[in-house]
N, C-alpha and C positions, 0 to 999 in steps of 0.2 A: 339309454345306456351309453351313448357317444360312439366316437369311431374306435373300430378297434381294428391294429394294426395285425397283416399277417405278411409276418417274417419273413421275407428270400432269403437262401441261400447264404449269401455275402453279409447281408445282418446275424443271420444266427448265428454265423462262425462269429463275429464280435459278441454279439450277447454270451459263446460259449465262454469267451476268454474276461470278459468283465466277470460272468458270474462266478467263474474260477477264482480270479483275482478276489474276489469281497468271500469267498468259504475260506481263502487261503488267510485272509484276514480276519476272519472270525476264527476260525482256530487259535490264531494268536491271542484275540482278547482271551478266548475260555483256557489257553495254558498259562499265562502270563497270571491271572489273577488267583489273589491268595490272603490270607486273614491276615488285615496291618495294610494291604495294599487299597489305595483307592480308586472311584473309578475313573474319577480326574487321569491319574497317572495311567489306567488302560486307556482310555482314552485317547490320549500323547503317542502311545507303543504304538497304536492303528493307525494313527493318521500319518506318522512319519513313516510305516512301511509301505498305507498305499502309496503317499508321494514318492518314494525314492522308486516306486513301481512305474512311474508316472502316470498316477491316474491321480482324480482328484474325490475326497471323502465325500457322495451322496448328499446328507445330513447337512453338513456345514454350510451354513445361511441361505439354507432353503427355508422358504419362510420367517427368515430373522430364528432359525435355531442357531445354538451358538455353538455346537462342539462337533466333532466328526464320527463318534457313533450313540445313539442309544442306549442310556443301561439302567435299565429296570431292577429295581431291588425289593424285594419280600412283596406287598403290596400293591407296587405300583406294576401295572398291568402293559403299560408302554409309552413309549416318550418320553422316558427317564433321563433327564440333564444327569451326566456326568458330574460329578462335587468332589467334595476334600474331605467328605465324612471316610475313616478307616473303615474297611470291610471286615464284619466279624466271624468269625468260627458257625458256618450252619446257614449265614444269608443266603436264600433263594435269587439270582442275579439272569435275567433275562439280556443280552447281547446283542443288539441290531445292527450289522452290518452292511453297509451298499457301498457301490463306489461309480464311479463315471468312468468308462475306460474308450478310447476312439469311437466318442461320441453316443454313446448307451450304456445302461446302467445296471447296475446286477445288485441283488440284493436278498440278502438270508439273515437267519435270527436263530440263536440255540438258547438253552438257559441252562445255567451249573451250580450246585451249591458248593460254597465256597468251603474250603478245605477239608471234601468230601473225599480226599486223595490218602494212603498208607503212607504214614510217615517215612522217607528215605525214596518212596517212588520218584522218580526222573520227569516230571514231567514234563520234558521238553519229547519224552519217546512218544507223548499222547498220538501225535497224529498217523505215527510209525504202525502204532500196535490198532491205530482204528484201520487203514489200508490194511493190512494182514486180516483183521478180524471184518472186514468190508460187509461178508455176508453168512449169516448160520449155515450150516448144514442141509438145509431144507432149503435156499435160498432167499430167506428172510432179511431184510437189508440190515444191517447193524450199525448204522451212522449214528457218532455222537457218544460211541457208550464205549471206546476202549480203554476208559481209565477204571482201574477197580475199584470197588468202596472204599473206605477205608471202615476196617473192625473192632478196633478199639476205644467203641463211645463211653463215655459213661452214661450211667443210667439216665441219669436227667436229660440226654441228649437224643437218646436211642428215637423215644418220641419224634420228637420234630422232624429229624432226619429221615424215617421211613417215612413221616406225610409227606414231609420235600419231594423224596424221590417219589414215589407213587404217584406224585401230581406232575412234576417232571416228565417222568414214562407215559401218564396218559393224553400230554400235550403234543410229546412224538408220538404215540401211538394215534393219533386223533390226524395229524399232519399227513403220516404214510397210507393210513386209512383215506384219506379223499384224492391221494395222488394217484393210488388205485383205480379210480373209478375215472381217470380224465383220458377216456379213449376219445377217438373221433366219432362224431354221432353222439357221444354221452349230451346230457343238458347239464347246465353249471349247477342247478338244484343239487345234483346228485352230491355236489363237493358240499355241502352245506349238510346237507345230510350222514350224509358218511363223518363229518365231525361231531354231531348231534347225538350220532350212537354212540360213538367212545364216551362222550362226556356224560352220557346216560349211564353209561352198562360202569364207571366210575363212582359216577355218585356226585362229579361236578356241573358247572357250569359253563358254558360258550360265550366269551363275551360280542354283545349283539352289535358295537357300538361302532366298532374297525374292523376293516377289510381286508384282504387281501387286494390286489390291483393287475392293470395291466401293465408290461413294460418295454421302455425300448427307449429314445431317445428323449423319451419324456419320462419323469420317476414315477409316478402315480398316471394312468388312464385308464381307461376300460380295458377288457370288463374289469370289477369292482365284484370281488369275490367273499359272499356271505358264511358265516362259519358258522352257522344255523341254518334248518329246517325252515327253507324257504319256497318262491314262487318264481323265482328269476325267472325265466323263460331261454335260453340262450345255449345253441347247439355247438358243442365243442368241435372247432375245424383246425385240418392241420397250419400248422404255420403262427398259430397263435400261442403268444408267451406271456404269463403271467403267473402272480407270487399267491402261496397258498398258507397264510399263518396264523393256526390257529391260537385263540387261547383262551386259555383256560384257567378259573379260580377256584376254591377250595370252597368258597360260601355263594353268597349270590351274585350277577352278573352285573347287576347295577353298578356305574363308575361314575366318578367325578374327575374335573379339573381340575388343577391348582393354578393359585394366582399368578404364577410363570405363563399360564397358556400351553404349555403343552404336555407336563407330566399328570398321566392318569393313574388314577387307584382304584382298588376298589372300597363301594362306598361302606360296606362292613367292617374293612380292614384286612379282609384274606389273602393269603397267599396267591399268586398268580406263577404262569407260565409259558413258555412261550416258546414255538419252533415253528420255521419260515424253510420253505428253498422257493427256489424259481423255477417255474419249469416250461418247459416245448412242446407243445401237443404235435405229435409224430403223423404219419400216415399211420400206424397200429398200436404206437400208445404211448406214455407220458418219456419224456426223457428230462431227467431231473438235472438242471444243468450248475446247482450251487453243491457237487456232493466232491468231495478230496479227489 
């Protein structure tokens, strides 16, 4: 499994404040984009407000990537290079967000379809009316979903649109499902698990391929967090921080590469989806540290 770091004190408070930084920057990718917009140009919007944050974009030539976030469109599953193709009315768009901030890295992912918004809504109030709308009544968390539908499809769209979302909602519901189960004393199976059953009791699939990780001064370490029904063996302790992103596709789980190296799809062609945060394993339980 490798070493895996458990956080003092003086690191968590920086992990709280990076992982801040990269939700506050992932908001802006998913308000910013729009039918006619590329994701070249989201792309540009991220990277100039984490610098002017003074932090520096995750992503950018890690590995020889070439741009400062992530963006997954309809098929492609994650590791989606940023391009110059216009974004159309209904694309499924996955967001990966991370940044480096005083020396440790924070790192979250949402996905939105594009121009799923009521014609004349503001969406610059998105992140206003998601803080207002934070939690149901029941205290069910509500991240990610204060923008409304929009209701006026026409017929030939209505389709698509409710798969979107449907698949959408069961990749956050799959996400908050295993954040659930990361108490102290839980085993890391349990997160594998608890994704395994959304994706079941849905009707999709977990892709088996990518992980979730550890984090901290390093982007990627242990533990290395399965989003299937696995065997891991490994007792959740306070002080440990690492990323839980499932995802999830509409057909089979099977993926391929593209001759880029790092943009995956699925090898069907199906839609895909994708929600990330980072989180803290507490003395009594998870505390989510990429949420507004």
């Amino acid at each position: 499994m490798g070493l895996i770091y458990r956080h003092g004190s003086e690191s968590i408070q920086r992990m709280r404040q990076a992982a801040r930084l990269a939700r506050q920057a992932l908001d802006l990718a998913c308000r910013v984009v729009q039918p006619g917009m590329t994701t070249d140009e989201v792309d540009t919007v991220v990277h100039n407000a984490i610098v002017r944050a003074g932090a520096y974009p995750s992503p950018l030539n890690y590995s020889g990537f070439p741009k400062s976030l992530c963006s997954s469109v309809n098929e492609v599953v994650c590791h989606g290079i940023p391009d110059t193709r216009p974004l159309e009315m209904g694309d499924i768009v996955s967001f990966d967000v991370s940044c480096y901030l005083n020396g440790v890295h924070g790192d979250n992912c949402a996905t939105v379809i594009v121009g799923d918004v009521p014609d004349g809504f503001d969406i610059a109030t998105a992140v206003a009316v998601n803080d207002k709308a934070a939690h149901d009544d029941d205290g069910e968390v509500r991240d990610w979903r204060g923008v409304p539908y929009r209701t006026d499809l026409r017929p030939e769209e209505e389709e698509h649109f409710q798969m979107s979302r449907r698949l959408s909602r069961a990749a956050r519901e799959a996400l908050y499902a295993a954040v659930q189960v990361c108490r102290p004393g839980a085993c890391l199976t349990e997160i594998g698990s608890a994704v395994h059953d959304v994706a079941d009791r849905y009707g999709y699939a977990s892709v088996e391929k990518y992980r979730g990780h550890g984090i901290a001064h390093e982007f990627h370490c242990a533990p290395f967090v399965k989003h299937f029904r696995n065997r891991d063996v490994l007792t959740l302790e306070p002080g440990m921080i690492f990323t839980i992103e499932p995802m999830l596709v509409a057909g089979q789980q099977d993926c391929m590469e593209w001759d880029d190296n790092w943009t995956v799809v699925t090898r069907d062609g199906s839609l895909a989806a994708q929600f990330e945060h980072t989180i803290l394993i507490t003395e009594d339980s998870p505390e989510i540290l990429t949420l507004p």
